[in-house]
N, C-alpha and C positions, 0 to 999 in steps of 0.2 A: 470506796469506789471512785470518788471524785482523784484521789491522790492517784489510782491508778490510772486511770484516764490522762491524767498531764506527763506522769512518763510516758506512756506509750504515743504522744503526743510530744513530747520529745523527742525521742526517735523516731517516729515517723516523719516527722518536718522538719526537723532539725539535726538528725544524725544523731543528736547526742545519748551517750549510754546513761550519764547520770548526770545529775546535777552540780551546779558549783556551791562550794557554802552560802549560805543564807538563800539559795535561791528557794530551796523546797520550804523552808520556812514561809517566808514571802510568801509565795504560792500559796502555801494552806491556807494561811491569813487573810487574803482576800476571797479565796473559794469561801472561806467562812462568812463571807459577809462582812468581814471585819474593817473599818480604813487604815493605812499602813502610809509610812514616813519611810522609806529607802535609801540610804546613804552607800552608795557604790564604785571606787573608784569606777576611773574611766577604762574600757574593757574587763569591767569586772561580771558583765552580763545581766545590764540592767532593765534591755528591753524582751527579754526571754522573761522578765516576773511579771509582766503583764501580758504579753503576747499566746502565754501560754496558759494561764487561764481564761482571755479571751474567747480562746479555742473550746474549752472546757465547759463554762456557764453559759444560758441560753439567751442570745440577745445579743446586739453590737457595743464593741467595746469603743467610747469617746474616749478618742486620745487626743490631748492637747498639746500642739507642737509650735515652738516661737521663729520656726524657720521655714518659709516654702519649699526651700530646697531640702529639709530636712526631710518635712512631708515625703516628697517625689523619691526620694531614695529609699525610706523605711517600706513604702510598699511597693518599691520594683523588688527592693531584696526580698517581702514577705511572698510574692507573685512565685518567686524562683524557687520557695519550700510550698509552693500549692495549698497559698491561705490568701482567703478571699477579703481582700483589703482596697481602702479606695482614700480619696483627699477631699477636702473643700476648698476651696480658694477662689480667690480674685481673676486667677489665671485662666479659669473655667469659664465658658460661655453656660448661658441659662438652661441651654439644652442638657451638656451636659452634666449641668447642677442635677438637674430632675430626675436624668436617667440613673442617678446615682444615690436620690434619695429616694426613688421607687426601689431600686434593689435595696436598700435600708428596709423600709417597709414590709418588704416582702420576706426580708430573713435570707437573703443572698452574701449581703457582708458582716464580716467579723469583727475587723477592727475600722474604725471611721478615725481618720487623723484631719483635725479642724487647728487654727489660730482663735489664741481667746480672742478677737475680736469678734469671729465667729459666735461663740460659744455666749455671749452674753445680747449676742442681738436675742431681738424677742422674738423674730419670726421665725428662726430659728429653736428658740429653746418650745415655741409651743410646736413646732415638728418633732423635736425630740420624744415629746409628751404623748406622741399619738405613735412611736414605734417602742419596741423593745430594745430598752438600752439595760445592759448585765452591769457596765462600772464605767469609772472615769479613771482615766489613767493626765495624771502631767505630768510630762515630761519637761529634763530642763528645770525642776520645781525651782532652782536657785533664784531663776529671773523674778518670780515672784516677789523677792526680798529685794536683788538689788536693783530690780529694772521696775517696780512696780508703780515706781512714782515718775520716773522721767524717763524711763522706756518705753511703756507702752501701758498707759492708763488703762486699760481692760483687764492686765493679768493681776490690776488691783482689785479687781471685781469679780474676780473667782469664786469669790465667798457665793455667789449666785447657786454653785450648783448643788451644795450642801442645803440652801434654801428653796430652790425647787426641787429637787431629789431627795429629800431625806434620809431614804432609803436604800439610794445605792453607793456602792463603795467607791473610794476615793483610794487612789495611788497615786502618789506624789514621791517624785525617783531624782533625784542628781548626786554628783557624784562629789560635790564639795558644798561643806556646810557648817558653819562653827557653832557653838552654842546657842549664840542670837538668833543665827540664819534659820537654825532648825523650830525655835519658837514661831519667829514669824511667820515661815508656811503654814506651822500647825495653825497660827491661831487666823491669819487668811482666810485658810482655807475652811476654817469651823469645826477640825478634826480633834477635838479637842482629847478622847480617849482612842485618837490610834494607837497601832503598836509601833513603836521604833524601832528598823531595823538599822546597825550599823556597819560596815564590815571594814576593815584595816585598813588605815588609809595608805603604811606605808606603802612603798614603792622601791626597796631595795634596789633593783636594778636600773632605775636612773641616777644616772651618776649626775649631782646638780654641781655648776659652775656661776659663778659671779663675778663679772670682770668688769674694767673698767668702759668707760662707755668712748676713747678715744680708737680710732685708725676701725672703726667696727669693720665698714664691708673688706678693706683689707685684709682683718684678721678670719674673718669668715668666710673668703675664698680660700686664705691657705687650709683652713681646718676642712673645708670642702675635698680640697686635693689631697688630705691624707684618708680620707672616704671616699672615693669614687663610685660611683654606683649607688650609693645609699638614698634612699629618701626620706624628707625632714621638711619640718613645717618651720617657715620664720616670718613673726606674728611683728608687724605695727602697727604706731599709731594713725596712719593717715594714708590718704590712696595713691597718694605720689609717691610717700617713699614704697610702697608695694610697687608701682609700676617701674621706677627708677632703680630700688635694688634688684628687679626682675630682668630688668634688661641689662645689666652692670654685669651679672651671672651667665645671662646668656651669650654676652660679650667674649666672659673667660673660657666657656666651651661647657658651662653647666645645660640639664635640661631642667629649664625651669621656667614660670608661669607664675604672674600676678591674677590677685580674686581680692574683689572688694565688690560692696554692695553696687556701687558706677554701672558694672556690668549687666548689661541682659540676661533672661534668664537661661538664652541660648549659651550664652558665651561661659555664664555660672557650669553649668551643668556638664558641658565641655570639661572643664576645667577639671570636674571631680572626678571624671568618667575617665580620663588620662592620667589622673593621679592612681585614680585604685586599681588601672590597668598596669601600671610602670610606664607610660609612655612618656609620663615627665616623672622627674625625682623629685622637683624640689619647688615649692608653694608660695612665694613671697603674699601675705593674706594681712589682711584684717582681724582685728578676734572673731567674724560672725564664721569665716573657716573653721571646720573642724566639728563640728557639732554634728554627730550619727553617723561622721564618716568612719566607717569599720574597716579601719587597716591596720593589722597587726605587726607589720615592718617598718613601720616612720622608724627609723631610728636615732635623729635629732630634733628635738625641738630650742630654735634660737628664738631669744626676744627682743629686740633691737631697739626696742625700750621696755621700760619698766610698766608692767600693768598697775593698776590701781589700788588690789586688793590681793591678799593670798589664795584667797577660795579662786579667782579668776586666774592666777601663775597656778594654783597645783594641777585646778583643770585642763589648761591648755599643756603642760607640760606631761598631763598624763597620756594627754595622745601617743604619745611613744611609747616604746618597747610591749607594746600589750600581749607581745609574743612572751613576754619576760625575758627576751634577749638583753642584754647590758646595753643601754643605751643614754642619748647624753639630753642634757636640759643646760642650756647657756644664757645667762641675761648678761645684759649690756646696761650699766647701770649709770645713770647720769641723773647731777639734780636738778637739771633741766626738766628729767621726768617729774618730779615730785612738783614743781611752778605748775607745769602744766594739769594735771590733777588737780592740784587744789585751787588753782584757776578754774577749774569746768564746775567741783563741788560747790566753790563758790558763789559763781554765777548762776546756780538753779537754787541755791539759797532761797528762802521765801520764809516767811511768818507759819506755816500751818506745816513745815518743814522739817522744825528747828533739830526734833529728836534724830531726824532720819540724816539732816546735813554735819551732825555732832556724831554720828557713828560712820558716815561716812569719812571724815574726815581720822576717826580712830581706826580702820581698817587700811588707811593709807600710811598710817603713820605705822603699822605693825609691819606694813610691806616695806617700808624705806630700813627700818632693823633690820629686816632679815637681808636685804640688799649691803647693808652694813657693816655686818655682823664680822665679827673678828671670832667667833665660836661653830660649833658645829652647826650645819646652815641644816639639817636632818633634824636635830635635836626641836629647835629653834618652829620650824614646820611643823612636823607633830606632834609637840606640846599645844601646838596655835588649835589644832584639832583633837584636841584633849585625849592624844595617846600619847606621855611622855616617852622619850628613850632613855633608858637607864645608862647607857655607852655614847660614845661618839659614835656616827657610824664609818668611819674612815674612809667614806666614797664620796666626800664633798672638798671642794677645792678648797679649804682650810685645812679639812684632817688630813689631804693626800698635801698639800703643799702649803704649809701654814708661813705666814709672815714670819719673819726677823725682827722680834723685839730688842726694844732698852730701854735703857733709865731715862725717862722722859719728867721726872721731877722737878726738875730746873726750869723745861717751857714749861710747864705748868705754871708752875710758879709765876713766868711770866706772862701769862696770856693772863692769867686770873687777877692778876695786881693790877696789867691795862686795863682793864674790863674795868674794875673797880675803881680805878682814876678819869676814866672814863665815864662814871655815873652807873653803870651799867644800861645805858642807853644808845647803844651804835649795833650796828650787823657787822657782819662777820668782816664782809670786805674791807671798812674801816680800820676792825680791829686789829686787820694782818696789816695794814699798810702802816700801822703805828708801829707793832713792832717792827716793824720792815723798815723805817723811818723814812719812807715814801711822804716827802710833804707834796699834798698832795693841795688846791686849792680849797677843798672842805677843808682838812685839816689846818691849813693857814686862816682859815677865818678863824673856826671854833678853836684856836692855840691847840688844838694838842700837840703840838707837836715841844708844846712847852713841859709837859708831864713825864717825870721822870723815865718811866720806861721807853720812851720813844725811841727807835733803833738799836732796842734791845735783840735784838734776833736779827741783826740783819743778814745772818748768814745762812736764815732758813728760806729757801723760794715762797712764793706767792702756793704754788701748786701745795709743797707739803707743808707749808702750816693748814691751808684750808683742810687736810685728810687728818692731820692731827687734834684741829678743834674738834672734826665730826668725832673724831673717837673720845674724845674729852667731852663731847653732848651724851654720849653713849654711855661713858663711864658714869656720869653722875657729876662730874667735874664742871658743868659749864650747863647752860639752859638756854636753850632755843624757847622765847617767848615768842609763840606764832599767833597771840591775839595781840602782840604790840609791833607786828610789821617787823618779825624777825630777829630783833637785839640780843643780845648776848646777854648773860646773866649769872651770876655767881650760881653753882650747883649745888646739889646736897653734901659733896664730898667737898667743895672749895673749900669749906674753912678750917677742915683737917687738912690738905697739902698745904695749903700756906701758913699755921702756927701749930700743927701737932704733928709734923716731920714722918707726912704720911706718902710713901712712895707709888709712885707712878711709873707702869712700863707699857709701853705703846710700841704700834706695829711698825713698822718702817714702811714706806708708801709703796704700792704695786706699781713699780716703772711698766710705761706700755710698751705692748706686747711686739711693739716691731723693733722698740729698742733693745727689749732684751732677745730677741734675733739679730742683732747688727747691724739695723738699718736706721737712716736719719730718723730721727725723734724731730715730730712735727709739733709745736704749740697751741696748732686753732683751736682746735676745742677749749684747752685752760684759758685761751683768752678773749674766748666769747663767753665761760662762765665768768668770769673774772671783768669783763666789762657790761655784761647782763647785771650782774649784782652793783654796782656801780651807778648804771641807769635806774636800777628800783629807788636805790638813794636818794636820786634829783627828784625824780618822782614824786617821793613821799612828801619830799620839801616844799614842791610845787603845789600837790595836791591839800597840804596844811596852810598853804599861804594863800592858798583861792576858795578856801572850803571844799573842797571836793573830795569826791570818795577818791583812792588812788587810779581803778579802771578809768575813770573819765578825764583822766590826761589822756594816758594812752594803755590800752590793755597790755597784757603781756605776750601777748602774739606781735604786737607791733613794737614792741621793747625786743625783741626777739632779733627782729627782724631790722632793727638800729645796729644789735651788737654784728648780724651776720654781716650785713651790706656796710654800718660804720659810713653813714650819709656826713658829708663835712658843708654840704648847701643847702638851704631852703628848697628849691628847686629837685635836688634828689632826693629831701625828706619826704617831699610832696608826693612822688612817685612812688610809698612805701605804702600798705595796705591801712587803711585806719588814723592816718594822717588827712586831715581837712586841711583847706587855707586859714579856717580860721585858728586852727590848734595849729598850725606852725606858725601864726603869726604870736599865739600868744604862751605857747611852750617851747618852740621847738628852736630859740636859741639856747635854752638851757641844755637843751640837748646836745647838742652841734657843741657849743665850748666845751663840753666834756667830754665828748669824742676826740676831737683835736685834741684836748687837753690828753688825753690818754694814748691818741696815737706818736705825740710826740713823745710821749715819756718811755711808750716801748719801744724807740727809736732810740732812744739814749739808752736803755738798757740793753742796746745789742739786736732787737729785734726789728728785721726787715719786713713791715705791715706797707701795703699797696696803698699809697696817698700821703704816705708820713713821712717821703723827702722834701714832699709840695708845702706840706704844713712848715717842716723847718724851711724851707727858704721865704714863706710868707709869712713868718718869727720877725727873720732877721730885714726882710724888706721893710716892713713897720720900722724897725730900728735903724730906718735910714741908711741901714749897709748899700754899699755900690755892689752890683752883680757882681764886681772881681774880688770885691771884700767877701762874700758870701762864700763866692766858690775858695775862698782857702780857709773859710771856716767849716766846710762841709767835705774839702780835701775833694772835691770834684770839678770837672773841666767848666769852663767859663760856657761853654756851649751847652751844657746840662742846665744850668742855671737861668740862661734864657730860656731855655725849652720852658722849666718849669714854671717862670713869670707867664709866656705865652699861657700854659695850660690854667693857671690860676686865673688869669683876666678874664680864658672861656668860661669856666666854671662859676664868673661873678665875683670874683674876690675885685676890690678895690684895687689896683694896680695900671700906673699911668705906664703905658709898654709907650706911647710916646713921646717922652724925654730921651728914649734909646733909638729913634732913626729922627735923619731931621726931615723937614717939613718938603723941601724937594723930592728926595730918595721916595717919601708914603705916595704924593700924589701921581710919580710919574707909576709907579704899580698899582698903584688904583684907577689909573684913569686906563692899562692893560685887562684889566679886569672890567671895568664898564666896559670897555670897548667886545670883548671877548659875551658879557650880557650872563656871567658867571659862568659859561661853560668853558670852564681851566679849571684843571685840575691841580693842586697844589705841588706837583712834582715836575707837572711842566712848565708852571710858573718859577719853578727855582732853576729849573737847567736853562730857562730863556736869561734870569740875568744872576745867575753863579759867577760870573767874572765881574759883574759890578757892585754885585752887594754880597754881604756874607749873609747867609744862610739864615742865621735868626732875623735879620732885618725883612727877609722873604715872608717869612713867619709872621713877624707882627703885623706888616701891611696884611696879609690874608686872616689873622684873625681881629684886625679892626675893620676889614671889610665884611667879614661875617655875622661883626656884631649888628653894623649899620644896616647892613640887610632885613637883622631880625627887626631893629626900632622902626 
């Protein structure tokens, strides 16, 4: 009878002739009174196996939901199938709290959708107690597990309702869950003899992509333009870059819209309501986007960086194609993402923690594989959710366009012999500058540069040795010791390629994607990773020489944020977020030498970095060069070379700019400038005496009179 009832209850409110696998199972299971674990992808019809016995059993179904906006959506769309559905929230004035828990009472609503914040108050659960409630549905069960400690402490207190309800059933539904994830809801929630259901998590028709994390919004306008009209979801970390790649888009002629929690709920709501109409295509979001938005035409989902875990990429990337149309998934992978991750896990670190900050930390380290990976990225995925694939599935950017390997035996060899001459004690960046035979100032103290391998490789870049080590961490070759701050370490396989003539074949590095289009190949990125790993160095040093933890120099947001900006003053350190006076006074020369130190060195190696012609002529100025001797050391005009003393004198570097005008020529242009009371402008000051003085002599007087102004 009951089974009868939720088909006809299918079709009548829902259209549908029959059901999807596992749904009618599900269904029975709860009609039975039974409690149930539902594993679903996403669009797989997860809120049809509550929804629908709701309808069926007598009493109001609690659904528990971790987003308001999610609430507001589930019951306009249950309103539009004529089921009598309602919300709780914060959003609600008291009146309408009331008139909504009278209709409860009375047996007017069917399904009630609350936030466990809701659901574990007590004034609350003794109103539950005085109406008819049929089950409990959570939704979302995943947050459970990974949000249960530092997202929102109440959906760690769930276990509530198994303890005041004993006897009504519990639905607990998401659509990603690995073996752990699925323990910990069960045992949460107290469900200890449910039934599990699972249904397949493949995804055939997303074709997944892994690319490198340089030229992104470039490359994802062109892939825009060979889609036009499509709509796609592209998820980051932070609300600027939603807002700044949102407007970058709509710059190129996209329609598209940033969403991040920032927004009102007006503006929220907006947002989803022109998504699921087409009035925009395209979402620049945060992850809390996407959660119950039922659109079966996304047909990209990009990640503009790297999520934390697999369960939270399979998720978010199952928003697409739910039509089963062929649709794409792209992450943008940098290991920039992984610092920042395990910077956030780190920081909520705590003693009563320890199991949950050790599996966090293992579920990030399974996403950085897969990110990786030089093998089927399919296989790789659903093995992690324990369906393996017996084939490749040749829809993943490996099997459709796999690297070009070789005989990689030889670096081996010598990356592994440094390492080991080395102590196996350095990080990675150390370790390529050795073979690179970059003497670098660390390496002139600690002599490595005395150790045989030293300059062994120097014909390999900075860029592809670092892709080559990662694939040497991967193979078993090499060992990221990440409780010793990163060092390198001989691997399981090292001591077979270096004495039992064991061969190695590695991928050849994925040039970006604008160069292999034909256009200039930019650097930044490699050399803000490449000077990021550099500042962890000083750091580490610093932080062992003053006892301190590493964070309490300076985090890695503000180490970030050295490599972008490359501060060569105290003054613009100071200006940098997380930077006091007192930590620039007592770290933040180490920093600064190592900056210049490094901008000069990519100066010599050919690379034009903004401040690192100033650095080399405040080299050669120390060295007592004349500005004319400088400028034929720098092969530039003598008038350059003053500019850049002027500029350095403003910026605070030591430099006496008056030895170069004599002592008549400064005062009659200062005593123009007092007289004028500073309003002269520096261009009308030079065309008043351009026949008397040259041009940098104008210069100095106006910036030694700007100095005396500020003292």
């Amino acid at each position: 009878m009951l089974v009868q009832e939720s088909e006809r209850i299918l079709k009548e409110h829902f259209g549908y002739a029959r059901f999807r696998p596992l749904q009618k199972e599900i269904i029975d299971a709860i009609l039975d009174d039974q409690d149930v674990l539902a594993l679903m992808p996403t669009g797989g019809g997860k809120s049809l196996c509550y929804q629908v016995p709701a309808m069926v059993k007598n009493g109001v179904c609690i659904v528990v939901s971790p987003l308001i906006a999610l609430m507001k959506n589930q019951v306009a769309a249950l309103a539009q199938h004529n089921i009598p559905a309602a919300y709780l929230n914060s959003t609600q004035s008291a009146e309408d709290q009331e008139m909504i828990e009278n209709k409860c009472f009375n047996k007017e609503i069917k399904l009630l959708y609350i936030s466990p914040e809701k659901l574990v108050n007590e004034t609350f659960l003794n109103f539950l107690k005085i109406i008819q409630v049929s089950m409990f549905a959570i939704d979302e069960a995943h947050c459970i597990s990974m949000w249960g400690h530092d997202f929102r402490l109440e959906y760690g207190q769930l276990c509530r309702i198994k303890e005041e309800f004993p006897n009504k059933p519990i639905m607990a539904l998401t659509a990603t869950a690995d073996k752990t994830t699925r323990q910990d809801i069960i045992q949460q929630l107290q469900i200890d003899d449910c039934q599990v259901f699972t249904a397949p998590f493949d995804r055939p028709n997303i074709r997944l992509n892994v690319t490198t994390g340089f030229h992104r919004l470039e490359r994802i306008i062109k892939f825009l333009h060979s889609r036009p009209n499509q709509t796609g979801l592209i998820y980051c970390l932070t609300r600027q870059d939603t807002e700044e790649i949102a407007s970058k888009l709509q710059e190129a002629g996209f329609m598209a819209a940033h969403y991040h929690a920032g927004l009102n709920s007006v503006e929220q709501n907006q947002i989803q309501s022109d998504f699921l109409n087409d009035e925009i295509h395209i979402v620049c979001a945060t992850v809390a986007f996407g959660m119950g938005i039922h659109k079966n035409n996304v047909r990209f989902v990009i990640h503009y960086n790297m999520p934390r875990n697999l369960e939270s990429y399979y998720q978010e990337i199952g928003r697409a194609g739910r039509d089963q149309e062929i649709s794409d998934a792209i992450l943008f992978y940098s290991f920039k993402d992984v610092i920042h991750w395990r910077t956030l896990i780190a920081e909520s670190k705590n003693n009563r923690d320890q199991d949950n900050h050790q599996l966090k930390m293992a579920k990030l380290a399974r996403m950085q594989q897969y990110a990786e990976a030089s093998i089927c990225r399919r296989r790789i995925l659903m093995n992690y959710f324990g369906e393996p694939l017996q084939e490749d599935c040749g829809n993943c950017d490996v099997c459709r366009k796999p690297r070009s390997k070789f005989d990689a035996t030889l670096l081996a060899k010598k990356a592994l012999s440094a390492c080991i001459r080395l102590k196996e004690d350095v990080q990675m960046p150390v370790l390529i500058d050795v073979l690179r035979g970059n003497k670098t100032a660390l390496i002139a103290e600690k002599e490595y540069d005395r150790i045989k391998t030293f300059g062994s490789a120097a014909d390999v870049s900075y860029h592809e040795w670092k892709d080559y080590l990662q694939q040497m961490i991967n193979l078993g070759i090499l060992e990221l010791a990440y409780d010793q701050d990163y060092v390198l370490k001989k691997g399981p396989l090292g001591h077979q390629v270096l004495y039992e003539d064991y061969k190695i074949t590695l991928a050849l590095p994925e040039f970006d994607f604008s160069q292999r289009q034909g256009q200039p190949r930019t650097k930044s990125e490699m050399l803000y990773e490449e000077l990021f790993e550099k500042l962890r160095i000083v750091r580490q040093e610093l932080a062992l020489e003053h006892e301190l933890p590493a964070k309490e120099v300076f985090n890695d947001y503000t180490l970030s944020e050295f490599a972008k900006g490359r501060p060569t003053t105290l003054p613009n350190m100071e200006m940098i977020s997380g930077v006091t006076p007192k930590k620039a006074e007592t770290f933040g020369l180490s920093f600064l030498k190592l900056i210049r130190e490094f901008l000069i060195e990519q100066y010599h190696n050919g690379e034009k970095i903004k401040g690192a012609l100033y650095l080399i002529t405040h080299k050669f100025y120390e060295q007592d060069l004349t500005p004319e001797e400088i400028a034929r050391e720098q092969g530039l005009p003598i008038e350059e070379i003053y500019e850049h003393l002027v500029i350095l004198y403003e910026l605070g570097y030591e430099v006496e700019l008056l030895k170069f005008i004599n002592r008549q020529e400064l005062d009659q242009i200062l005593a123009t400038l007092r007289l004028k009371d500073n309003r002269v402008e520096l261009n009308d000051l030079t065309k008043q005496y351009q026949e008397e003085y040259d041009p940098f002599k104008i210069k100095i007087a106006w910036a030694v009179y700007q100095k005396m102004q500020e003292d």
